[in-house]
Wavefront OBJ file of the C-alpha trace (Angstrom):
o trace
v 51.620 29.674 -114.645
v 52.683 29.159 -111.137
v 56.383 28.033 -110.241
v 57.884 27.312 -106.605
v 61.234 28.671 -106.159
v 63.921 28.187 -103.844
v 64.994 31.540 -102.416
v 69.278 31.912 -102.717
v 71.386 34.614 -101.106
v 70.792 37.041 -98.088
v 69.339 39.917 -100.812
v 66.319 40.425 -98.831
v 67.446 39.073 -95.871
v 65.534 39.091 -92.879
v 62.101 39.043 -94.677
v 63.110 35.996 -97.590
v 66.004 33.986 -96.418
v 68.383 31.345 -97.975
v 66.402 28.218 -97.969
v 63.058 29.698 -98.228
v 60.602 28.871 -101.100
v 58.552 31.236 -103.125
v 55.580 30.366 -104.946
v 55.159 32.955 -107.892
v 52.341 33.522 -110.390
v 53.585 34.573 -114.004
v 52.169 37.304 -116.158
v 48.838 37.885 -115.910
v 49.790 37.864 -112.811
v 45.929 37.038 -110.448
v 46.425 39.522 -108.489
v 46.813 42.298 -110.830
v 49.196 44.916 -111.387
v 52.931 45.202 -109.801
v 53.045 47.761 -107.268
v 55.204 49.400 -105.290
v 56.381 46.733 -102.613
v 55.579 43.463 -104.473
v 58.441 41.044 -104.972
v 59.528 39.429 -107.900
v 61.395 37.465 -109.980
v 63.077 38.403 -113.056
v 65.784 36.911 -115.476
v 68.304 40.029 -115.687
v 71.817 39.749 -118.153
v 74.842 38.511 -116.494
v 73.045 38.246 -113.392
v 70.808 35.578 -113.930
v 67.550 34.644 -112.017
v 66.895 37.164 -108.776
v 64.537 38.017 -106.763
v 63.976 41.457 -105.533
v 61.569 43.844 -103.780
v 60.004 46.895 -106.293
v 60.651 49.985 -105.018
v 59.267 52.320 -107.746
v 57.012 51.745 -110.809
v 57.978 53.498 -113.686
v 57.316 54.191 -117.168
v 52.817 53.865 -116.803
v 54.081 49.828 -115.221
v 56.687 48.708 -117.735
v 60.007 49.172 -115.835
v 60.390 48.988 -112.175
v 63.369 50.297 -109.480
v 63.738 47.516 -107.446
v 66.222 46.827 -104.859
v 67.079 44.023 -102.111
v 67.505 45.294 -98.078
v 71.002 44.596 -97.984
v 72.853 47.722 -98.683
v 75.376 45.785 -100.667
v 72.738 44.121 -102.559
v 73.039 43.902 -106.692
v 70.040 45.378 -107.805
v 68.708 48.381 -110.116
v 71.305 50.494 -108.385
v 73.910 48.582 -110.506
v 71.911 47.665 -113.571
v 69.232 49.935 -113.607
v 65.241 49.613 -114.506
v 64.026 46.098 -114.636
v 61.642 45.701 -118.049
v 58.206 43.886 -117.582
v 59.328 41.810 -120.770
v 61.935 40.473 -117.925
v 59.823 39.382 -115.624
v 58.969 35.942 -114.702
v 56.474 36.083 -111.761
v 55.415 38.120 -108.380
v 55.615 36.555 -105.188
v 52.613 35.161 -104.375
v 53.385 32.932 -101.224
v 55.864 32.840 -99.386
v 57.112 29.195 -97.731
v 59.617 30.029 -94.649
v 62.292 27.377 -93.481
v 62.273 26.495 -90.027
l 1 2 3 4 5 6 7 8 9 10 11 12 13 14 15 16 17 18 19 20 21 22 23 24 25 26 27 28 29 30 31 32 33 34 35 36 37 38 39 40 41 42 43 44 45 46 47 48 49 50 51 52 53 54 55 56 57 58 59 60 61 62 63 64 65 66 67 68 69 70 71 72 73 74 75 76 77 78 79 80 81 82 83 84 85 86 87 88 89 90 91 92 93 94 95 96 97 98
């Protein structure tokens, strides 16, 4: 399933900014497995919807480190692993705002 999604927040500011769209691809994802340096999107428990950049595959590709560029960023530094099971898509596209 494919979704467009409009980026929120300076998390990965400069590379995805506020305004931007995303165009994701949902599990199986087309382009195969998550890697190191794919971005995705994931539901995640009193956070809600974000988007981040994987830093580290874990666990043979069911949890992933991932963190946004900004150093104050809310990512698996405060939560921890994110679970495939949370996962709603990888960045396939990215749309930039003018």
């Amino acid at each position: 399933m494919l979704r467009l999604l409009k980026v929120r927040g300076h998390s990965l500011f400069p590379d995805f900014r506020e305004g931007d769209y995303v165009l994701t691809a949902g599990f199986p994802f087309p382009s195969g497995k998550i890697r190191a340096g794919d971005v995705i999107v994931f539901r995640q428990p009193g956070y809600g919807v974000l988007i981040k950049r994987v830093r580290e595959v874990l666990e043979q590709g069911r949890a992933f480190d991932v963190r946004g560029t900004q150093v104050n960023s809310t990512d698996s530094r405060n939560f921890g692993p994110v679970s495939r099971d949370q996962i709603s898509g990888k960045v396939i596209w990215h749309i930039r705002q003018k």
